[in-house]
Residue, then its C-alpha position, 0 to 999 in steps of 0.5 A: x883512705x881506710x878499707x872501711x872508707x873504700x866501701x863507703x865509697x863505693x856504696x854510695x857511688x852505686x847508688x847516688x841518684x837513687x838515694x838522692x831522689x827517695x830522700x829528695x824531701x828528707x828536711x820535711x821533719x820539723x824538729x830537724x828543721x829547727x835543731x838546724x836553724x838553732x845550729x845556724x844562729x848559734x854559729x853565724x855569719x862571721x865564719x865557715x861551715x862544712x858539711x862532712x859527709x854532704x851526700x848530695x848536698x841538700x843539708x848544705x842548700x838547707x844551711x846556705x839558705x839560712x845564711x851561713x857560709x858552708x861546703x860540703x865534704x864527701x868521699x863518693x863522687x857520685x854524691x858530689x856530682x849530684x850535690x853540685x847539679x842540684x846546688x849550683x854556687x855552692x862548693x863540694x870537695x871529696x875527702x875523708x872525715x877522717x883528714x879533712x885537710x882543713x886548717x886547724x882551728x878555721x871554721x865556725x861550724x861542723x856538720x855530721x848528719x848521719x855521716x859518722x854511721x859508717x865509722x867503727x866505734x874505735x875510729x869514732x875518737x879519731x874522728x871527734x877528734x878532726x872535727x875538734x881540730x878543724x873548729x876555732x875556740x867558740x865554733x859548733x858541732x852538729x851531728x845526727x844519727x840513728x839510736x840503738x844498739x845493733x847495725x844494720x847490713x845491708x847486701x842489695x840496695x834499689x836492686x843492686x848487690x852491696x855490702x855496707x853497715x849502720x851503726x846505730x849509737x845511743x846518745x850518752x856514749x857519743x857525748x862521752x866520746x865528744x866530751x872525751x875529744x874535748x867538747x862540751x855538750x849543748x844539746x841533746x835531743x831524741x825523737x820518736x821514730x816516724x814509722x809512718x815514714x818508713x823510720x824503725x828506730x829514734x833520732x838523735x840530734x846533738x849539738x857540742x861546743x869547742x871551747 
């Protein structure tokens, strides 16, 4: 586990039940929704998912629901405890996006929403470069995160001290990275920030092919 990973992690350990409970209804965003449901056809039924970096598991629920075939990966326990009680059935694993211990070229898709913002940008190729591993000939990456240039520190969170960063990327270097891993682009879609839910910057939602 990289010392970046290490405070990942203990980031989220601190504050699973918090995060899990103000972003309980985090799947509301149409568009999201429907990026998701287009991943799923896309994928189908004939071949694993994994969700990398599930948090508390609720994009796994979300893309059981719609037929596939899907775990879920995370590095803090905590996260995993919360996912596995609110999604009963389902299974969660802790590991590293990094070295997922998976089999090469066994899954039908990947899943990366808003779990690659804690990789430094000269970890990124590592990491494209595992999700491309990990998928067979014909299997697809869906990965989100928040558009920009700056990140975003915090150092309290629901009252208690930590210290974590939010990289924020634009759209065109993560093609060019996933292009670069061996990908190819299928689609790229940017929407406006809500501010009304509490959003200060766009969303972007990518969805890449292994050939």
């Amino acid at each position: 586990m990289t010392d970046n990973e290490t405070l990942t992690r203990v980031f989220y350990d601190a504050v699973a039940e918090d995060y899990a409970e103000q972003f309980r209804e985090d799947l509301v965003r149409p568009m999201e929704r429907a990026l998701l449901t287009g991943f799923a056809e896309l994928v189908g039924t004939d071949g694993e998912v994994a969700d990398l970096g599930c948090g508390p598991g609720r994009v796994t629920g979300h893309l059981a629901g719609l037929g596939l075939k899907v775990f879920g990966l995370d590095l803090s326990e905590s996260m995993l405890a919360v996912a596995r009680r609110e999604n009963p059935g389902l299974r969660f694993e802790r590991g590293s996006m990094l070295a997922t211990g998976i089999p090469d070229g066994t899954l039908a898709g990947v899943v990366s929403r808003y779990s690659s913002i804690h990789t430094p940008v000269d970890q990124l190729p590592e990491l494209f470069g595992e999700f491309h591993r990990v998928l067979r000939p014909g299997g697809h990456l869906f990965i989100a995160f928040q558009v920009g240039d700056v990140p975003r520190h915090y150092d309290e969170a629901w009252g208690r001290p930590v210290s974590i960063d939010f990289q924020r990327r634009r759209p065109e270097q993560i093609a060019a990275l996933l292009e670069g891993a061996g990908f190819e682009m299928r689609s790229r879609t940017v929407r406006a920030a809500e501010e009304e839910e509490g959003e200060s910057t766009p969303q972007a939602y990518l969805i890449a092919r292994r050939p």
